[in-house]
C-alpha positions in Angstrom: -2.3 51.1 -93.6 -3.9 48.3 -96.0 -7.7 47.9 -96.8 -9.5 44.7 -95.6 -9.2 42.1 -97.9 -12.9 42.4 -99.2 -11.5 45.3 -100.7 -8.5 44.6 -102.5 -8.2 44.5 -106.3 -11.5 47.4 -105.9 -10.6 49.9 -104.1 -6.9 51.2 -103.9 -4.9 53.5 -101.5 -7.0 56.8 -101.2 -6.8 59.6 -103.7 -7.4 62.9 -103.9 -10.6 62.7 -106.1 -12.1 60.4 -104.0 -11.4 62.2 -100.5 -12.4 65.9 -102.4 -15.7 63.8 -103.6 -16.3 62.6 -100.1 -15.4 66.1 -98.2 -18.1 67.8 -100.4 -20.7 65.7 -99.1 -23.8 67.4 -96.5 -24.5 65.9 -93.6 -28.2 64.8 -93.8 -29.7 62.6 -91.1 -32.9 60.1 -92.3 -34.5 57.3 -91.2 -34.5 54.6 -93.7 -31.6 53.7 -96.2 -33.8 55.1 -99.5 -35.0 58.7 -97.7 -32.3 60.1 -100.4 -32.3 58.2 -103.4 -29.6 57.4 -106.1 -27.7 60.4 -107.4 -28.7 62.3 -104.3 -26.3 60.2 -102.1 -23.0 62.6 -104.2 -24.3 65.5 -102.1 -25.3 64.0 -98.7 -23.6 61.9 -96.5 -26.4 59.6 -94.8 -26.5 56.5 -92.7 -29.5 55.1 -91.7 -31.4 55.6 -88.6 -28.6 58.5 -87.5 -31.4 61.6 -86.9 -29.1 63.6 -84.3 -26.4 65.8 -85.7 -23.8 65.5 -83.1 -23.9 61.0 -84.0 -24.1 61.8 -87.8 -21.0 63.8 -87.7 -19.2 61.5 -85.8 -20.1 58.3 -87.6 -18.8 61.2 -90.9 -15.8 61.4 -89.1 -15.1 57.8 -88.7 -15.7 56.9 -92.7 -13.2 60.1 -93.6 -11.0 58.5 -91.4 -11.3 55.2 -93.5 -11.5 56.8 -97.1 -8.6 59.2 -96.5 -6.4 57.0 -94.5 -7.5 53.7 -95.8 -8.1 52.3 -92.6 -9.4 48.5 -92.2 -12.3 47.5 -92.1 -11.5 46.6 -88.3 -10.5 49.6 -87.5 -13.6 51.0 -88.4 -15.7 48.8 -86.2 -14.3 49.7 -83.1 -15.1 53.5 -84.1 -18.5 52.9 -84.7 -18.9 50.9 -81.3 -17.0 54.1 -79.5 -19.5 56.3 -81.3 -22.4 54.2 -80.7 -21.5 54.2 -76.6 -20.6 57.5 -76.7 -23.8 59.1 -78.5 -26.2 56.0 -76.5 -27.3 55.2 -80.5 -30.1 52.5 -80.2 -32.6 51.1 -81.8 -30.7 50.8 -84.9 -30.3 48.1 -88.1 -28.2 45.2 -87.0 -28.3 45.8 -83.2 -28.3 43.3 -80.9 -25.9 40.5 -82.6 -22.4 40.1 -83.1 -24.1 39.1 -86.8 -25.9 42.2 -87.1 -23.1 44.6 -85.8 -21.0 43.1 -88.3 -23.4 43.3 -91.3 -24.2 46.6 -90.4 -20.3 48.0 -90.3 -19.6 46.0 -93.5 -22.1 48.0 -95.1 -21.5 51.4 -94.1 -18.1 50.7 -94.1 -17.8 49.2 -97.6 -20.4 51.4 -99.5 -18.9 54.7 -98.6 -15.5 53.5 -99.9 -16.6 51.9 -103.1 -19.3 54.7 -104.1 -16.2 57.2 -103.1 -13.9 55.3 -105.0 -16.4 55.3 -108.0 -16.9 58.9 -107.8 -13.1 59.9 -107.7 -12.6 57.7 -110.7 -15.1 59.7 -112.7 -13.8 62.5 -111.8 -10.7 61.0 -113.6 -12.4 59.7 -116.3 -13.9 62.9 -117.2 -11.3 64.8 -117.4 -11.2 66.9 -120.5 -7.4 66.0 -121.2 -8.0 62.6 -120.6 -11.5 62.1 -122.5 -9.4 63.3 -125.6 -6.8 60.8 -125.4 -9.4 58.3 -124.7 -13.3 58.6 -124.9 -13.7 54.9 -125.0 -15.0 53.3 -120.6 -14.3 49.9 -121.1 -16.4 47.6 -118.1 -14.3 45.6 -116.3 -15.9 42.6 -113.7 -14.3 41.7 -110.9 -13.0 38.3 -110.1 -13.0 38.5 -106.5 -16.4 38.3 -105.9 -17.8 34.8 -104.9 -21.0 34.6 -106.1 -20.5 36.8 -109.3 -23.9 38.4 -110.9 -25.1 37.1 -114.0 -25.3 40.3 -116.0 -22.6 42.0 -114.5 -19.9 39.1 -115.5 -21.6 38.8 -119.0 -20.7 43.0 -119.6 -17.0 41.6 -118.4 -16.9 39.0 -120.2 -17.3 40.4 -123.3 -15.7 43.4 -122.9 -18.2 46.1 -123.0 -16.4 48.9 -124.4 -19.1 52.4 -125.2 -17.9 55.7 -125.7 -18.0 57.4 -122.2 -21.2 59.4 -123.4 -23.1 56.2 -123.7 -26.9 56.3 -121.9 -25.9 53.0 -120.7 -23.0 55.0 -118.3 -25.5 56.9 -116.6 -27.2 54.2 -115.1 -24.7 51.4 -115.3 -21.6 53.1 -114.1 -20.6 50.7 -111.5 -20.6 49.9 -108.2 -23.9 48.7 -109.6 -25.4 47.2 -106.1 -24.4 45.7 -102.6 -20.8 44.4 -102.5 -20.3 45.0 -106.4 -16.9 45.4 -106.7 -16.9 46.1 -110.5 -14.7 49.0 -112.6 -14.3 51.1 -115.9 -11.4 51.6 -117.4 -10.3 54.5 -119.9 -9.5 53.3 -123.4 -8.8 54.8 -126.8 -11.3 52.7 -128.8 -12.5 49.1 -128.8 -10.0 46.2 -129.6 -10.2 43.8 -131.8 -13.7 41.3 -129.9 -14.9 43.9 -127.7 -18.7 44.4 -127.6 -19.6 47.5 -129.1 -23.2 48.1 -128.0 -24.9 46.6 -124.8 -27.0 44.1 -124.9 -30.8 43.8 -126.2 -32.8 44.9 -123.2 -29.9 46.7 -121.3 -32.2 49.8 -120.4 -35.7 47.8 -119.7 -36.6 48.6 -116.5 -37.4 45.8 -113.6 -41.0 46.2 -112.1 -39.2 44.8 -108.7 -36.4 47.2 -108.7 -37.4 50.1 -110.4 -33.4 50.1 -112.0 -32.2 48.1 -115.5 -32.2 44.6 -115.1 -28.8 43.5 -113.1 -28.4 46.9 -110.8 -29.8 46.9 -107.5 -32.7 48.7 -106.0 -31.2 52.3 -105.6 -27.6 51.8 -107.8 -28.9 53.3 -111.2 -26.6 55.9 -111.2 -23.2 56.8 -111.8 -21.6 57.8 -108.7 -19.9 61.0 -108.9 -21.6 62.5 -112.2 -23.6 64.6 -109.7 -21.3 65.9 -107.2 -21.6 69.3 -108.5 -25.3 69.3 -108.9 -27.2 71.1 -105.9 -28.6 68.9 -103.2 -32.0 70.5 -103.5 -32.5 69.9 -106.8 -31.6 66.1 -106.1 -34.3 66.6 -102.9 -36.9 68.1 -105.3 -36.9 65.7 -107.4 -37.6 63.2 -104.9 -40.4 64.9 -103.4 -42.0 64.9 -106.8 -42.3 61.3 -107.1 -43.6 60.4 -103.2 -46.8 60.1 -101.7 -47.5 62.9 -99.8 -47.2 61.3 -96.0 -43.6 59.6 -97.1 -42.7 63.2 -99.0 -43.6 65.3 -95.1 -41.9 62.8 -92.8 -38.8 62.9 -95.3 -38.5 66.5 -95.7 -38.3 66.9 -91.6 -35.2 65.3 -91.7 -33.6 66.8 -95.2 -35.0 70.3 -94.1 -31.9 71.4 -92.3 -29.2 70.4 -94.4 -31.4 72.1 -97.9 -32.7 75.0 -96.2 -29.9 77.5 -97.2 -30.8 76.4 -100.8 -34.2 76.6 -101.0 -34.5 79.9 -99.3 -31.8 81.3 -101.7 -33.5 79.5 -105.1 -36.8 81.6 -104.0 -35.4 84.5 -103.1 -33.5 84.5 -106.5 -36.4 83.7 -108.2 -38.7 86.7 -106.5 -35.6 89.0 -107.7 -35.3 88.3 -111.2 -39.3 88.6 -110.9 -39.4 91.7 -109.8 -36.6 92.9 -111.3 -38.0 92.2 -115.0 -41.4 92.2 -114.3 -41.2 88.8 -116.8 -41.7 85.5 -115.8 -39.6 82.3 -117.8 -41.4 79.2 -116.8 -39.4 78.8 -113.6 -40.5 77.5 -110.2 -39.3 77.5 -106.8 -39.8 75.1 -103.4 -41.6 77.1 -100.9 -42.3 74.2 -98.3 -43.4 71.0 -97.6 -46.4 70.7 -96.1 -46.2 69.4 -92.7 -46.9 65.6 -91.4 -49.8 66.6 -89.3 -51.4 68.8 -92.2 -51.3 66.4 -95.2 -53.1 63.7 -92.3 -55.3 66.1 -91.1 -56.1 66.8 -95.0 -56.4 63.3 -95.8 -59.1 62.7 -93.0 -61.2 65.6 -94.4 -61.2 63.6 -97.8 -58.8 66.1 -99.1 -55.6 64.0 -99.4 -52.5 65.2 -101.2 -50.8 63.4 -103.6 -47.3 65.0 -102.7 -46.2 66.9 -100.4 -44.4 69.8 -101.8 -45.6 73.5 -102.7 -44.1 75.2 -105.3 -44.1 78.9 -106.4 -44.0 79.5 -110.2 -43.3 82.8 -111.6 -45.9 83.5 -113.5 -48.3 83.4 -110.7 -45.6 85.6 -108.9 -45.6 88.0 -111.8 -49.3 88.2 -111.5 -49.2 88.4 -107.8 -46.7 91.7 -107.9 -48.5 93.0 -110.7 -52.0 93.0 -109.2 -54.3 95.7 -108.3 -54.1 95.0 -105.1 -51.4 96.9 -104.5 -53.4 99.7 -104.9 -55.2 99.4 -101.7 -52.0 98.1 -99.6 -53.1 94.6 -99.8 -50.4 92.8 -101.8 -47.5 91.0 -100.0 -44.4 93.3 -100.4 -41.5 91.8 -102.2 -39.3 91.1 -99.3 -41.9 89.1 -97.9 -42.1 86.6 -100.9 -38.9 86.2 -100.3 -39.0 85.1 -96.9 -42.0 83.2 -97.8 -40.4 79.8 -96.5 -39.7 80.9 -93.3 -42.8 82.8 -92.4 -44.3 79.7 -93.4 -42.5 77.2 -91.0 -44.7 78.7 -88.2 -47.6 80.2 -90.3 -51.3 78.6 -89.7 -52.5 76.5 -92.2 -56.5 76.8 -92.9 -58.7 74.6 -95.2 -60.7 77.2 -97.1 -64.3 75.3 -97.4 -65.9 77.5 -99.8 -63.2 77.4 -102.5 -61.6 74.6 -101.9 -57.9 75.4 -100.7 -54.7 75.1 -98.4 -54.6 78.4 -97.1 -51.6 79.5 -94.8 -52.0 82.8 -92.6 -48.8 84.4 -90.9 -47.7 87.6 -89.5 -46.4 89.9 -92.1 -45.5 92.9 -90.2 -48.3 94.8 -89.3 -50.9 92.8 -90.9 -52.1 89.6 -91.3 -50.4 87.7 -94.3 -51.9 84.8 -96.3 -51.0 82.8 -99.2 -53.6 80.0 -101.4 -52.2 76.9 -102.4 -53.9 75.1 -105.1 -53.8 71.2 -103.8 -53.6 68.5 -106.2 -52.8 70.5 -109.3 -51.8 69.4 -112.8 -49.6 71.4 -114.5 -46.0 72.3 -115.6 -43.2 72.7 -113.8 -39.3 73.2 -114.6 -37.1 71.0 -112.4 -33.6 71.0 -112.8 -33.6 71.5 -116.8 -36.5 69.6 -117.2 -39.6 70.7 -117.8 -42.8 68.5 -117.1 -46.3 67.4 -116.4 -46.5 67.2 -112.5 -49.2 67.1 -110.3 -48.7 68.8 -107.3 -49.3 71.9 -104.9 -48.8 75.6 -106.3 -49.0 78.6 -104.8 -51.9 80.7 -107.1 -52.3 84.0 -104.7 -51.1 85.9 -101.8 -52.2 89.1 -99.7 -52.7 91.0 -96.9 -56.1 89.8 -95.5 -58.4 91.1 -92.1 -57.1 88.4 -89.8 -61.2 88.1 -88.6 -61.9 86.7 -91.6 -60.0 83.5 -91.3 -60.4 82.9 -87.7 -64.2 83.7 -87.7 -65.0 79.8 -88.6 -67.2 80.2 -91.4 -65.4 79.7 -94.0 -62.0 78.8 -93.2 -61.3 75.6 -91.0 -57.8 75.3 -88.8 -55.4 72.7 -89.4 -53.2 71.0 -87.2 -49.2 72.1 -88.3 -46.7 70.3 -85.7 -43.6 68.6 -87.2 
């Protein structure tokens, strides 16, 4: 079945890259279009303003249809109206107009195709065998495109042609924003005239944009280089980078689709832990501190600057190591491993006398707590990265007299909610 015509000369009849790329994807519902940002989108499939499951998987279901089928672009509308009935969908962006329905379908439509089609290509491209014959991406513009960009026709025009390891891939591995409908091709080296380095300025970054100059908010990334990276890390580093109150309200929605991932990435770091009784600089994602918390927080003059909490293993080491466990009142192992779900209903204190986040939660016979350390500079692995972060660590955990905290004289409750 052929493509709509704003696709032709871009995106060709599916392929098995690009449909494995897409297939791999999570379903993760959000609220706005930049609640996942760049590289996170090759792990998550997201559109919009779809929160419920149930419409999320069928508006999946309708772009699969279109990216391994090729269906039209017209096709595709009346499956989203269907689904839209069907799941009473309102209040979303582009409602309400013939204009605005069709703006909105375009875009869905056309960005999941041509950041597929991207992605698939990659995977091409970086194919051992092929990167042999040819290590040489050549960028190609498109002449389809009515109102052409600047930049992008100037890296056509004169042929751009970098070796495939080139920085300037990694962030200017088209589509390179809305409606680009720009390509790289494979090549053995540069021809005779072909531009050999990028411009003067290529990597500067746009105040306005936060991206190089010429790629849209959100597009400085290579579509595909990620696909086998784990969604959490993407969602970590994310979280890292947002004001607290953006960082709680995003991590409601992301929670369910990351969960499986976090809880495992803690529980394999208590293992090795305990296992070696060493600790390597590693950290973990226990939580994200709920909505109502960091506002609650942020009224007592205590606001957070992100949102996330984060065990490192050096303060587990200590933790496992301490005295305490002399007396019965260190948290057993298996309970640091289930630390982030005993935490998605534990009580959350603000400890007045040393100033704190304290959570308190059953722990089997006895009351459990763990100290957080708000607003904390200090390092932190990410990924294969290690950095300067300031954010929330746990420093201590226990088994405490649940009096104690509940007695109001030193600890004061916090609302938790969602």
């Amino acid at each position: 079945m052929p493509r709509s015509s704003a696709l032709e000369g871009v995106i060709h009849l599916p392929f098995a890259e690009q449909i494995a790329f897409f297939r791999r994807k999570l379903n993760v519902p959000t609220e706005r279009w930049d609640d996942l940002w760049q590289a996170a989108h090759d792990r998550a499939f997201v559109v919009a303003g779809a929160a419920k499951a149930d419409l999320l998987e069928d508006l999946r279901g309708a772009v699969d249809k279109a990216v391994s089928q090729g269906t039209t672009l017209a096709e595709f509308r009346r499956d989203f109206r269907a689904i839209v009935q069907r799941q009473g969908w309102t209040g979303w962006t582009g409602e309400g107009s013939a204009r605005g329905e069709a703006w909105r379908t375009r875009t869905i439509y056309e960005t999941n195709l041509r950041t597929s089609y991207a992605a698939g290509r990659y995977a091409q491209l970086t194919d051992p065998e092929l990167l042999a014959r040819r290590p040489y991406w050549r960028y190609v513009h498109s002449d389809t495109v009515l109102r052409p960009r600047p930049l992008h026709k100037r890296w056509g025009d004169m042929r751009l042609t970098l070796r495939h390891d080139h920085p300037f891939w990694a962030t200017h591995f088209p589509p390179n924003g809305w409606g680009c409908r720009c390509r790289v091709v494979a090549v053995r080296a540069p021809a005779e005239g072909d531009a050999t380095e990028p411009p003067a300025g290529w990597d500067a970054i746009s105040e306005a944009t936060g991206a190089p100059a010429g790629i849209d908010r959100g597009w400085g990334y290579a579509p595909g280089a990620n696909a086998a990276t784990p969604l959490l890390d993407l969602v970590e580093q994310k979280l890292l980078n947002l004001d607290a109150p953006i960082g709680a309200q995003m991590w409601q929605h992301l929670r369910p689709a990351v969960q499986v991932e976090q809880r495992l990435a803690l529980a394999d770091l208590v293992d090795r832990v305990a296992g070696s009784l060493r600790a390597g600089g590693r950290a973990a994602l226990v939580t994200v501190v709920a909505p109502a918390t960091v506002a609650a927080l942020a009224r007592l003059g205590h606001g957070l600057e992100t949102a996330e909490v984060w065990l490192r293993d050096e303060e587990l080491l200590h933790a496992l190591r301490d005295t305490k466990a002399a007396r019965a009142a260190a948290l057993p192992v298996q309970t640091w491993r289930d630390l982030p779900r005993l935490l998605e209903t534990a009580t959350p204190y603000w400890d007045t006398a040393d100033p704190a986040l304290v959570y308190a939660f059953d722990a089997g016979g006895g009351q459990g707590k763990v100290l957080v350390r708000v607003n904390y500079r200090d390092k932190l692995r990410v990924g294969d990265k290690r950095t300067r972060v300031t954010s929330n660590f746990v420093r201590t955990g226990g088994i405490v007299d649940a009096a104690n905290l509940q007695d109001g004289s030193q600890y004061l409750k916090l609302p938790k909610g969602e």
